[in-house]
C-alpha positions in Angstrom: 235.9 52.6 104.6 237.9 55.1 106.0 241.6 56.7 106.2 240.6 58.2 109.7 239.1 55.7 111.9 238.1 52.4 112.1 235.1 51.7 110.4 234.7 49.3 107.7 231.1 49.0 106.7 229.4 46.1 107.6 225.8 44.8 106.5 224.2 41.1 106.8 221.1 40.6 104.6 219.2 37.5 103.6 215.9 36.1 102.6 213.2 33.1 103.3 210.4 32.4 100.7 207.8 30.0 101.1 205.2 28.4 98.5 202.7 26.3 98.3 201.2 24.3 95.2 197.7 23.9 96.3 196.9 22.4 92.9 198.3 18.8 93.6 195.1 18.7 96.0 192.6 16.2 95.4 190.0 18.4 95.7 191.3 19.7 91.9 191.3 16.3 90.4 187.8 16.7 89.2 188.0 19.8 87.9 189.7 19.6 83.9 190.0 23.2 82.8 192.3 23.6 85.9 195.3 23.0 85.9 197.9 24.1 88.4 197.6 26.4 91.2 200.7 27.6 93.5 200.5 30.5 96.3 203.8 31.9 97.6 204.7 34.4 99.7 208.8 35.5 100.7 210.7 38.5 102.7 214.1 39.6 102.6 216.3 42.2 103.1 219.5 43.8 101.7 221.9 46.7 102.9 224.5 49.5 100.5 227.3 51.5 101.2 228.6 54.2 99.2 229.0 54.2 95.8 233.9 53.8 96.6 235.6 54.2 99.7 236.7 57.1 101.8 234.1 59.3 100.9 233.3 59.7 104.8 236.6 60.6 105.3 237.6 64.6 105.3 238.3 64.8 101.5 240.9 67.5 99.8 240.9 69.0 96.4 243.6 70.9 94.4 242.8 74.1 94.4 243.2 76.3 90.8 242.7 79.7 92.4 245.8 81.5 93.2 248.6 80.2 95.0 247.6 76.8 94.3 247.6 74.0 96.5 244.8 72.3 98.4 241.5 73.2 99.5 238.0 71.5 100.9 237.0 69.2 98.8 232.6 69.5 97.5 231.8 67.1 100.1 232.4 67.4 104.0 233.0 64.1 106.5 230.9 61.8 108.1 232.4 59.5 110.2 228.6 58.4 111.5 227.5 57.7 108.5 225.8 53.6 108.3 224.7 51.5 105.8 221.0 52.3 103.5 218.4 48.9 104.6 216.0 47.8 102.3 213.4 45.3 103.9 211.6 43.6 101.2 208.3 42.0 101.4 206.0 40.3 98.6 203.1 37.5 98.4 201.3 36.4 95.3 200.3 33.4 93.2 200.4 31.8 89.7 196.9 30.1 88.3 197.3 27.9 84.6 194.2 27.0 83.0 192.6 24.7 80.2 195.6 22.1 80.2 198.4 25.5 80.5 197.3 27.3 77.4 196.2 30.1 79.8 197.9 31.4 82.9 197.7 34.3 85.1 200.8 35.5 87.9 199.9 38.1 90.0 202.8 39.5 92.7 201.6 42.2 95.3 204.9 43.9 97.0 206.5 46.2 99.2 209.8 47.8 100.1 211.0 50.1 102.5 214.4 52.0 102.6 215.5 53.3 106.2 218.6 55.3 106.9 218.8 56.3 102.7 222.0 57.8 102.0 221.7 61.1 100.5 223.9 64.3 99.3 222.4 67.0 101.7 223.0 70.4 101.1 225.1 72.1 104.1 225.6 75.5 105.4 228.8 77.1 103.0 230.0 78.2 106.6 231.2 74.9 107.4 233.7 74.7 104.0 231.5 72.6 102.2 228.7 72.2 99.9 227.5 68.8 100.3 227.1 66.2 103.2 226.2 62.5 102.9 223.8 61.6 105.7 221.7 58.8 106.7 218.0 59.4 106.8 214.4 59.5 105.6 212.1 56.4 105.6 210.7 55.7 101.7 208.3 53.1 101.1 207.7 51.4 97.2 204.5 49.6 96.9 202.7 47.6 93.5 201.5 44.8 92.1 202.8 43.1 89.1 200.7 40.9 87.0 201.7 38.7 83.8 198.4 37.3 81.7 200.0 34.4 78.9 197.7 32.8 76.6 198.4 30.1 73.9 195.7 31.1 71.5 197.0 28.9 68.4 198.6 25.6 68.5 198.7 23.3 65.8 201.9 21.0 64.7 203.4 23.3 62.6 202.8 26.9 64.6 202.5 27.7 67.9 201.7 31.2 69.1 201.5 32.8 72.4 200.6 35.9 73.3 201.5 37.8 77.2 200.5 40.8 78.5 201.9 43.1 81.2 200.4 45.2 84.1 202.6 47.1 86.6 202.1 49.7 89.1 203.9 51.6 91.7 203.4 54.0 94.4 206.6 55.7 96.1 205.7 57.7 99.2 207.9 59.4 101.8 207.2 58.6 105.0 210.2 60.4 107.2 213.0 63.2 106.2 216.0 62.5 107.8 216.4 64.7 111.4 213.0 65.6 111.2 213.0 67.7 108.6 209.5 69.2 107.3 210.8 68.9 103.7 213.6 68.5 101.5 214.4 69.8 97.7 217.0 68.2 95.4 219.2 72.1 94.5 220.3 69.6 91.2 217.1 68.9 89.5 215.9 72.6 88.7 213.4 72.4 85.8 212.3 75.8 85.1 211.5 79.1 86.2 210.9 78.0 90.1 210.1 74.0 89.7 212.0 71.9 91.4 212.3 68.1 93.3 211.1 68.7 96.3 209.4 66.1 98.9 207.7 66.2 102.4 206.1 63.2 104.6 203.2 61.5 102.4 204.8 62.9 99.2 205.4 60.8 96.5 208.9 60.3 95.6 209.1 61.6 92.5 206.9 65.4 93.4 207.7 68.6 92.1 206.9 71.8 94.0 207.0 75.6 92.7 205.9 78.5 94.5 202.5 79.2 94.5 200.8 82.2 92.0 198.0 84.2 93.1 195.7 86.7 91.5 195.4 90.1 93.2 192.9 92.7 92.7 192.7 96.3 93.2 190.3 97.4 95.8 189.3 100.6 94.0 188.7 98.8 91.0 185.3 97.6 91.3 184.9 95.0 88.1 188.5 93.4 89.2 189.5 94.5 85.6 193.0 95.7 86.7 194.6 92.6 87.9 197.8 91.1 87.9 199.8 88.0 88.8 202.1 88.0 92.0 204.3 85.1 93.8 204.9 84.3 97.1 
């Protein structure tokens, strides 16, 4: 939303699944230790705006420096700014054995974010330190998998046991405007390590400078040495 023009954010999203129970086939019948079978498969997609209104807006702050009061706010205006998609894509199955006292789901997924709204750093020669912007192209992929087995049941007691298995892989696949990389200013960790990501980085990569060794060319063993950055 904004104060200065008309533009109040506007995003559809929705979703279609489809599954199929390929157990109730005949084919099955003669087959006792299985006992149900279902394949699915479903696509969807959602949108987000900023976290409250008029942040796109030119935004003022009161100023504590002499004289008092009001100055540019942290963050400068973006009247382009549009909403962050998220297209959302996932197939898998579920498989129950030996009369449902064993059963395995297995999901295989993937999401990508286009137009991700981030807080990008500006030049301080505009009045500002911050910018929200559209851009960068993210993609999640993994599998999940749930393993449940009944492995006592008797009329008194009845014990089941599950297991878990997930994995993910984030990679960045665009920067917005074409950057060639991008570092979070926020998320220093020490000495020169940092968040910083690139195309084909993962999303949660750290970068530092690199450190080389250097040797002295009169010194013919390499004794006198010394680290150096660059």
């Amino acid at each position: 939303m904004s104060r200065e023009v008309n533009k109040d954010p506007f995003y559809n999203f929705g979703s279609a699944s489809l599954s199929f129970i390929f157990g109730d086939l005949k084919f099955f019948d003669k087959y006792d230790w299985f006992s149900y079978g279902k394949l699915r498969i479903s696509y969807g997609t959602t949108g987000k705006g900023l976290y409250q209104p008029y942040l796109i807006d030119r935004l003022f702050a009161q100023a504590t420096s002499t004289g008092g009061g009001y100055a540019n706010g942290v963050f400068g205006n973006n009247f382009d700014l549009g909403p962050e998609r998220t297209e959302n894509f996932e197939f898998g199955g579920e498989l129950k054995f030996l009369k449902n006292r064993f059963s395995l789901d297995i999901t295989r997924y993937s999401l990508k974010s286009k137009g991700q709204i981030i807080a990008n750093r500006v030049s301080y020669g505009t009045g500002y330190v911050l910018k929200y912007l559209n851009g960068g192209l993210v993609e999640n992929k993994g599998i999940e998998a749930v393993i449940t087995a009944n492995v006592l049941k008797t009329k008194k007691l009845n014990w089941d046991v599950t297991v878990n298995f997930d994995r993910n892989r984030g990679k960045v696949i665009a920067l917005p405007a074409g950057l060639p990389t991008y570092y979070d200013s926020d998320t220093w960790v020490f000495g020169n390590l940092r968040s910083q990501v690139y195309p084909g980085a993962s999303i949660s990569n750290l970068a530092s400078t690199p450190r080389f060794k250097e040797y002295s060319r009169t010194d013919p063993d390499q004794s006198n040495q010394w680290p150096a950055f660059c």
